[in-house]
C-alpha positions as CSV (number, residue, x, y, z in Angstrom):
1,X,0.0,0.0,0.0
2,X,1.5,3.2,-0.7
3,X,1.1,6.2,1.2
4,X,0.2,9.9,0.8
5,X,1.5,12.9,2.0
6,X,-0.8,14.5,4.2
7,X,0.3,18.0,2.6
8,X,-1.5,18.6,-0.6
9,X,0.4,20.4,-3.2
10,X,-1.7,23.5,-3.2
11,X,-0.1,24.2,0.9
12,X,3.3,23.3,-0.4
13,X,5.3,26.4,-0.9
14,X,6.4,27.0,-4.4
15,X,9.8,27.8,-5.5
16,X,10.7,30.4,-7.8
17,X,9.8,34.0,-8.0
18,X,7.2,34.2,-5.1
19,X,10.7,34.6,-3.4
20,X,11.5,37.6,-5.0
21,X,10.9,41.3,-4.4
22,X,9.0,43.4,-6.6
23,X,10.2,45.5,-9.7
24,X,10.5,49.4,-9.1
25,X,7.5,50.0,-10.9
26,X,5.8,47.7,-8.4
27,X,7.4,49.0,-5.2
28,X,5.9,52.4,-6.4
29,X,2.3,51.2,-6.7
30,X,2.6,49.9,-3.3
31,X,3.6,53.1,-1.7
32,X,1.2,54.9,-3.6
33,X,-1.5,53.2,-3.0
34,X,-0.2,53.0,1.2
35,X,-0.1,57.2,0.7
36,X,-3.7,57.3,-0.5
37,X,-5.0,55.4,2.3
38,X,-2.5,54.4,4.8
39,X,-3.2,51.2,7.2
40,X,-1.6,48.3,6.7
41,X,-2.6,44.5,5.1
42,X,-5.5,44.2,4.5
43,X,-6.7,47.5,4.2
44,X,-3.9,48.1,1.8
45,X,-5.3,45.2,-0.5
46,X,-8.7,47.0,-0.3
47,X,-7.2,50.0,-1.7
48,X,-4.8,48.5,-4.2
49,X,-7.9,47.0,-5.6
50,X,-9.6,50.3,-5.7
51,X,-6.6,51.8,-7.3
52,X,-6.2,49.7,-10.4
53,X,-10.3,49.5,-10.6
54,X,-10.2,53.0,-11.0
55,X,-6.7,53.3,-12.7
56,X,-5.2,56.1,-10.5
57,X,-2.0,54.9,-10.8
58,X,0.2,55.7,-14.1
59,X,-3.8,54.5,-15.8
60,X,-2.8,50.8,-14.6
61,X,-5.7,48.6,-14.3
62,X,-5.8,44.8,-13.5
63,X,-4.5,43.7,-16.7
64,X,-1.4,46.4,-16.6
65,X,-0.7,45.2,-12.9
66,X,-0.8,41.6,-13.8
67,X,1.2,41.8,-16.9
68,X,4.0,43.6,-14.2
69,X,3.9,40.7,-11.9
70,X,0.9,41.8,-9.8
71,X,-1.9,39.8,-9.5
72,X,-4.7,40.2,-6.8
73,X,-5.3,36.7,-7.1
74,X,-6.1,34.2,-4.1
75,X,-3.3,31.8,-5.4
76,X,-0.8,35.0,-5.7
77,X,-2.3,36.4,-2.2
78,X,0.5,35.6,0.3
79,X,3.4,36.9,-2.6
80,X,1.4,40.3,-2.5
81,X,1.2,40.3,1.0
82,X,5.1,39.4,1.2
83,X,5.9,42.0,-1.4
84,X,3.7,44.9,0.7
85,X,5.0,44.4,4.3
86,X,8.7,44.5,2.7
87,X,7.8,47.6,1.1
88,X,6.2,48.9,4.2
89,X,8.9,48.2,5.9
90,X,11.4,49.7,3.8
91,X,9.3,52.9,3.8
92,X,9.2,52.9,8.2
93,X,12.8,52.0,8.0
94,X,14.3,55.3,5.2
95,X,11.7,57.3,7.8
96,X,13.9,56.3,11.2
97,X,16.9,57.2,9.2
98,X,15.2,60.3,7.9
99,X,14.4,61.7,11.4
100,X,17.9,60.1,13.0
101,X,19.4,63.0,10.4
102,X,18.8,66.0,12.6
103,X,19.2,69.4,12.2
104,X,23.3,69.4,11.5
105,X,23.2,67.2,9.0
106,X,22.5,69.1,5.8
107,X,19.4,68.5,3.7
108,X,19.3,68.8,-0.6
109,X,16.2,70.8,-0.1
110,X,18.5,73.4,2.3
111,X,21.0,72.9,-0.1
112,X,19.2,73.6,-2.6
113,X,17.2,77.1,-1.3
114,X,20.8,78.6,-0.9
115,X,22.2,77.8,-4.3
């Protein structure tokens, strides 16, 4: 008698790009559609959704998000999900290193009203 795994394929994690991090272009939609609404996961889905329903974004709809990478499918779910709390995170994390700055260190936009 043979046996069977008692973890169907569908729960087995996939290899491959699910991995990866999203293109620039991607990374972008993320933090503009996190500016637009703020919140987090899955708030941020909502409004993702919203966004490329009502092509806010660049005039991206479904189709231009999917043929980027981005899908708001239920199979694709936890790659979005990955992909927005790394993007969140990178956002929280150039903010902590913004406000670390202080006042002596010098900032292009001060640089840039005395020129």
């Amino acid at each position: 008698m043979t046996q069977r795994s008692l973890v169907s394929d569908a729960a087995a994690p996939r290899p491959g790009p699910s991995d990866d991090l999203p293109s620039p272009d991607l990374v972008a939609f993320i933090r503009y559609c996190h500016r637009q609404r703020g919140g987090a996961w899955p708030e941020l889905y909502d409004e993702m959704c919203g966004v490329a329903a009502r092509r806010e974004f660049r005039g991206w709809d479904h189709a231009a998000l999917s043929s980027r990478g981005l899908t708001f499918s239920l199979l694709e779910m936890p790659r979005l999900a990955g992909w927005a709390r790394a993007v969140l995170a990178g956002m929280a994390e150039q903010r902590e290193i913004d406000d670390h700055r202080g006042p002596t260190t010098p900032r292009l936009e001060a640089q840039a009203a005395v020129a």
